[in-house]
N, C-alpha and C positions, 0 to 999 in steps of 0.2 A: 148462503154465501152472498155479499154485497155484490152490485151491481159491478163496481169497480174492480173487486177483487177477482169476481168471475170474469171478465174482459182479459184482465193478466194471470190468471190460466190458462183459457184456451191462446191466449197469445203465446206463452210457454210452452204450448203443447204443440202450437205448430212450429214454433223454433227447431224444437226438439225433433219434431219428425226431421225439417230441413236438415239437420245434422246431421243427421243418421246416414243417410246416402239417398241413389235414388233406386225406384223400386216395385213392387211387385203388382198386382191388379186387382181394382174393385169389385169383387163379384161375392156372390154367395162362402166360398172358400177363402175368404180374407187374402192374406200372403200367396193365395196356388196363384195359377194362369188361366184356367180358361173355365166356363161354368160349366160347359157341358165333359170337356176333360178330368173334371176336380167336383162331379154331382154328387153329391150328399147320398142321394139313392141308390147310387151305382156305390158307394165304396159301402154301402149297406150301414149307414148313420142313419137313425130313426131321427127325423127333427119336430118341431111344431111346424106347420103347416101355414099359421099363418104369422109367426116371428119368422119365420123363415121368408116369405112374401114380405113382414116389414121392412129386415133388414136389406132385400132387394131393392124393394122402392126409396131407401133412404139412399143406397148407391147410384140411382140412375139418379135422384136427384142434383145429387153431390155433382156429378158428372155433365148433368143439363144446365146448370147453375154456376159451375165452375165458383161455386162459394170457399171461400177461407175457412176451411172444417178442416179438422182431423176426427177420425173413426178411431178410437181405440178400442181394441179388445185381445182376446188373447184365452189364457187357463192354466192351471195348477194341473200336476201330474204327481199323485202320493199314493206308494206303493210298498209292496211288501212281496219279499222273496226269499226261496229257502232252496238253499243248490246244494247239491252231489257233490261227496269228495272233499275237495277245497277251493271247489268255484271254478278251479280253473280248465278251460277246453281241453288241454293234450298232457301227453308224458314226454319222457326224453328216451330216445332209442341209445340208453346208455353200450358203451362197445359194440355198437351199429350190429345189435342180437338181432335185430329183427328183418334190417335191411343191412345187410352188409355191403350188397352195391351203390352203398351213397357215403362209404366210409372214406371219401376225399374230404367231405366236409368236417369241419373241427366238430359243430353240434346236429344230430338232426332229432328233431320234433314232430311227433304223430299223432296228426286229430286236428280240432279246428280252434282256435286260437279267441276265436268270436262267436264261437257254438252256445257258450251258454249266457246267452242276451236274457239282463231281469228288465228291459222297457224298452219302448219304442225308440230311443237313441241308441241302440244296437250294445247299448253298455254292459260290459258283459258282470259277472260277480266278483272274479279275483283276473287277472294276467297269469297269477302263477311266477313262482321264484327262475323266472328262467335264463340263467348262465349269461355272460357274457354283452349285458345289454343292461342298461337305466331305463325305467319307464317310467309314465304317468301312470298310475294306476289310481283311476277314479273312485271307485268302489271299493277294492281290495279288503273286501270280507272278511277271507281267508277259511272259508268255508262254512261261514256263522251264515245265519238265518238275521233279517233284519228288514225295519222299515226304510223308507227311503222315500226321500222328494226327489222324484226322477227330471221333475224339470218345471220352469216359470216362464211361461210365455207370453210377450206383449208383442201386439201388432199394430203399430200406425196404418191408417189409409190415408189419401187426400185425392181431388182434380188437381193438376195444373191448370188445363184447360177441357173446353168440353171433350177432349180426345185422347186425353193424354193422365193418364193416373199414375200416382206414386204412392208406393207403399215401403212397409222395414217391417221384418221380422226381427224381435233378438230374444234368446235363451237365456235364462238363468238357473244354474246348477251348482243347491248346495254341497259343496264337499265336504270334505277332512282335512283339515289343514297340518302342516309337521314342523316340528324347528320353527316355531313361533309365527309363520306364514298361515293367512288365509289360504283353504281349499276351494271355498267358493269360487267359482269362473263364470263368466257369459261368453258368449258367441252371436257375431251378427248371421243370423240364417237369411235372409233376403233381402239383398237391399237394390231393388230395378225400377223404372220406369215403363210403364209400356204405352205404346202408341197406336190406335185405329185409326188410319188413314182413310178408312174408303168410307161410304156413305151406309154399305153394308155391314159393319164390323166384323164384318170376315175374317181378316188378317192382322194381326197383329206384330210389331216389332218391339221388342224387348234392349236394354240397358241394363247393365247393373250386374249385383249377383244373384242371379235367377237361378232356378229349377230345370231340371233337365229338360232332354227331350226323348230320352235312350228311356225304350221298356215302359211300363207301365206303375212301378211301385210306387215311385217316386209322388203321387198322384193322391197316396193314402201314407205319407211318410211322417206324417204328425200327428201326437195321441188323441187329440181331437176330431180325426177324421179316419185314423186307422179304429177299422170295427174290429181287430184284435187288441195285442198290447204290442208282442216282438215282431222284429223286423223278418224276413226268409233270409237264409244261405246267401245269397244271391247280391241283396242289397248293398253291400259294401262296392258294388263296380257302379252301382244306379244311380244312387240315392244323393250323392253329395253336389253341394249349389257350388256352381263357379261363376266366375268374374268373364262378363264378353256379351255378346249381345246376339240375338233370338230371332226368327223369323217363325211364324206360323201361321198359316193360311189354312180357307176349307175351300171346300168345292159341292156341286150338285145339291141337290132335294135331301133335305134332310140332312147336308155336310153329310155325306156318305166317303167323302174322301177325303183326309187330313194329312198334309204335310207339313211338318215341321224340323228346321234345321236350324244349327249353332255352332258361333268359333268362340270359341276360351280360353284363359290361358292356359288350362290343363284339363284331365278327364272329369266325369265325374263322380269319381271314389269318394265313399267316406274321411272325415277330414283323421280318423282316427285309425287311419287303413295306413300300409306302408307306402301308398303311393300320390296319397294327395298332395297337391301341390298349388295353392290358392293364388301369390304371386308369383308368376311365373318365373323360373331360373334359365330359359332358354329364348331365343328368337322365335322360335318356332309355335304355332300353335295349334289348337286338339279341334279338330271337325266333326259333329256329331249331326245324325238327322232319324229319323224316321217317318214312315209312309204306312199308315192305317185307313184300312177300308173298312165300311161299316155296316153287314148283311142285316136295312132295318128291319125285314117281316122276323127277323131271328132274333133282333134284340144282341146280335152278336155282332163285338169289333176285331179283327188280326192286321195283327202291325209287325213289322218287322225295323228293328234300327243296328242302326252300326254308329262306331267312334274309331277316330283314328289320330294319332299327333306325337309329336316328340316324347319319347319317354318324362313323365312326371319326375323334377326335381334333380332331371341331368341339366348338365349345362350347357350340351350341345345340341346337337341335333340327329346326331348319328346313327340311334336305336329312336326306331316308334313303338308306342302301345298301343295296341286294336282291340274292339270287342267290337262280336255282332252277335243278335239273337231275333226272336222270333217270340211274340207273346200273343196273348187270348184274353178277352172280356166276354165275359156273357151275364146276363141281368134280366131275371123272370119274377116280374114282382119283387117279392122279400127274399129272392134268395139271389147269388154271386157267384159266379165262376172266374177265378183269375188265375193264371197261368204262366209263366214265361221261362225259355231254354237261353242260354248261350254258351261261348266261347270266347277265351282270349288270352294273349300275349304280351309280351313284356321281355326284353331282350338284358335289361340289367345293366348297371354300369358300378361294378366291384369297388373303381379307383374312385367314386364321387361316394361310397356308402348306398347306391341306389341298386334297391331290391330288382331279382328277375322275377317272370311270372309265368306261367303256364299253366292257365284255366282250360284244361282238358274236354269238360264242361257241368254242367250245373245247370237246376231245374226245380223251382213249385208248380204248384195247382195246389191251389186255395179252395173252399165253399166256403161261405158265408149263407146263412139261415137266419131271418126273423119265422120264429115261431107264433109267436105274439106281438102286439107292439110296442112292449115293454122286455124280452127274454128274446136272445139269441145264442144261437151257437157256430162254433166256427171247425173245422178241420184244415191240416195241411199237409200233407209229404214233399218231400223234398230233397235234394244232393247236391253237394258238392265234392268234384274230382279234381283237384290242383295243387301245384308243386311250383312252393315260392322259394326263394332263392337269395343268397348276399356272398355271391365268389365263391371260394372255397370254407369260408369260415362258419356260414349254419344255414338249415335247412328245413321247410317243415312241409312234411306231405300228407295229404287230406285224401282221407277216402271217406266221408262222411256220408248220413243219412239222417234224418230229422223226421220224428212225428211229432203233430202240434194238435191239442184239443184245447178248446178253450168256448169260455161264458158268457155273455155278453146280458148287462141287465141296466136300460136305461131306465134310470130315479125319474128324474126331468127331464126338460129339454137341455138344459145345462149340466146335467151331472150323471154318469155314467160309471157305472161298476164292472171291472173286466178280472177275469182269469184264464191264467194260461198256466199247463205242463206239458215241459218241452222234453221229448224221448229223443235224445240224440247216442246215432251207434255209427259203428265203424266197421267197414269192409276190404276187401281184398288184402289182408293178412295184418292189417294194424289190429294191437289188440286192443281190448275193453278201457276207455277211459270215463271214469265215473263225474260226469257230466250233466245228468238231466237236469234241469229246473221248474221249481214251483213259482210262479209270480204271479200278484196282482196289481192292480192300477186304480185309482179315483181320480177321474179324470171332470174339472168342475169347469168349466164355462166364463166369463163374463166379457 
């Protein structure tokens, strides 16, 4: 490339970030928040040792320098999956045979709606033809076996100044298009600023649309750092970035104590969940925090967080949504323990279309295993017990369970091979819905 031309590149490129918005931080985890939060070793990512040391010293540069760069990178996610049935999670409790005490509602639905995830976007195989409702159905298989690019992801970084970093995540997701419309869609996943005030970089304050602070998933929630492929039961309340700004701080020898809290305009559910809500539709707004202590001769962290705010996508204020739980890290060389329980609520507002919720509760515990430095393996159990809700008019209630085995075989540093099948069953009197899934992932780097 000419001299010239190269100058209006990277000139383009940092335009291109400015547009974007602003955004997430420069660390080893590109888009996450904190290094020791989002370590590569801890989510059980075998990396090169010392491209992984490069691309550190190119960020403290960046950041001592406060130079006009942009960092791009990012990775291909192309996949293959073969699901039970006809892809889709539940059945219909046709003439309420099965629960006849929920025969107020005009529909009700048994099983889990999001149970059978082919990739780390929680994307499931089919929706399923269900009554009364239009969807986006991303996938919609319809119980076929098929490849898939589950997802394209670019990541800008940049300094503002020596303190202050900006970065943008955004997704790219081939679809199927209908009626002569592109399926293809993107999505902006992060777009914050964050800022180190102290001389320590302790604490950091956050802008933008950032990453949680609720639980611990959220941490390994991209196919490049999740050492499986699918998300847990669970993720749908965790996982989704909202719009508002961040505080997190450490404390003591070794940050043995970490708090971190956040206001936004809504929780942080998946954007594909019934209750996210990105611009906010009320005055009101969603408070989230959590507090993790870190036992270091154990290599073990327990946190516990909660969230609380105006029900998502009312228009008042009148009903809140809450979730709290209680999570586990443990990290023994090449192997991972992850863990988290909660609970939570949602009161419903019928006249605006906005869903109830009663998370009863729900729970993983993960292992993650390198065997080699090339070959892992992974296991998961897990449940979900909740009953969502829209007025009188439909209903779906979950008594679910999930086994997860899955592969783990990194090529390179940049190119990883994963599989996963997912046993998902049903209890407390729902019956058999044929569900499971086979997925794989090639997850490439640049």
């Amino acid at each position: 490339m000419k001299p010239a031309a190269s100058r209006r590149f990277v000139l383009a490129t940092v335009l291109l970030a400015a547009a974007t918005g602003i955004p997430a931080r420069v660390r080893a985890q590109g888009a996450a928040e904190d290094s020791e939060e989002n370590d590569d070793s801890s989510a059980g990512v075998v990396l090169d040792n010392a491209a992984f040391e490069q691309r550190l010293a190119q960020s403290e540069a960046l950041i001592r320098n406060n130079q006009p760069t942009v960092q791009v990178g990012g990775y291909v996610d192309f996949g293959y999956f073969v699901p039970q049935g006809n892809g889709s999670g539940y059945v219909e409790d046709f003439g309420h045979v099965f629960f006849p005490e929920y025969r107020q509602f005009g529909w009700v639905f048994l099983g889990d709606i999001l149970a059978p995830a082919v990739n780390s976007r929680g994307e499931v195989a089919d929706l399923g033809p269900a009554p009364g409702v239009t969807r986006f159905d991303s996938i919609n298989s319809r119980g076929a076996p098929g490849f898939i690019a589950n997802e394209v992801n670019l990541t800008l970084r940049s300094a503002l100044t020596p303190t202050a970093l900006v970065s943008a995540s955004i997704n790219f997701t081939p679809r199927t298009g209908n009626d002569f419309a592109l399926g293809d869609s993107f999505d902006v996943d992060i777009a914050q600023v964050e800022w180190l005030p102290t001389e320590s970089q302790r604490t950091s304050i956050f802008a933008g649309k950032m990453e949680p602070v609720f639980g611990i998933e959220y941490r390994d929630r991209k196919a490049d750092k999740r050492f499986g492929i699918t998300p847990s039961l669970m993720s749908r309340y965790t996982m989704g970035t909202a719009l508002g700004l961040k505080l997190r701080t450490k404390f003591g020898s070794g940050d043995w104590l970490v708090i971190a809290i956040a206001l936004t305009n809504g929780s942080n559910t998946t954007e594909q969940f019934h209750f996210y809500d990105e611009i906010d539709s009320n005055r009101g707004k969603t408070g989230s925090g959590r507090l993790a202590i870190r036992l270091l001769p154990l290599s073990i962290e327990i946190g516990a967080s909660g969230s609380a705010g105006p029900q998502d996508r009312a228009t008042d204020t009148a009903h809140w949504m809450w979730f709290y739980g209680f999570d586990l890290l443990g990290h023994w060389g090449p192997v991972d323990l992850k863990g988290q329980w909660m609970k939570g609520h949602a009161d419903g507002e019928p006249s605006q279309g906005v869903y109830g919720l009663d998370l009863h509760q729900g729970g993983y515990l993960e292992l993650d295993a390198m065997f080699t430095s090339s070959v892992g393996m992974l296991g998961r159990g897990e449940f979900r017990d909740a009953f969502v809700w829209l007025g009188d008019q439909r209903a779906y209630l979950t008594k679910s369970w999930r086994a997860t085995v899955g592969l783990r075989w990194v090529l390179t540093t940049r190119a990883v091979l994963k599989a996963e099948y997912l046993k998902n069953g049903e209890y407390g009197g729902i019956p058999k819905v044929a569900n499971d899934i086979f997925t794989s992932s090639l997850v490439m780097s640049f």
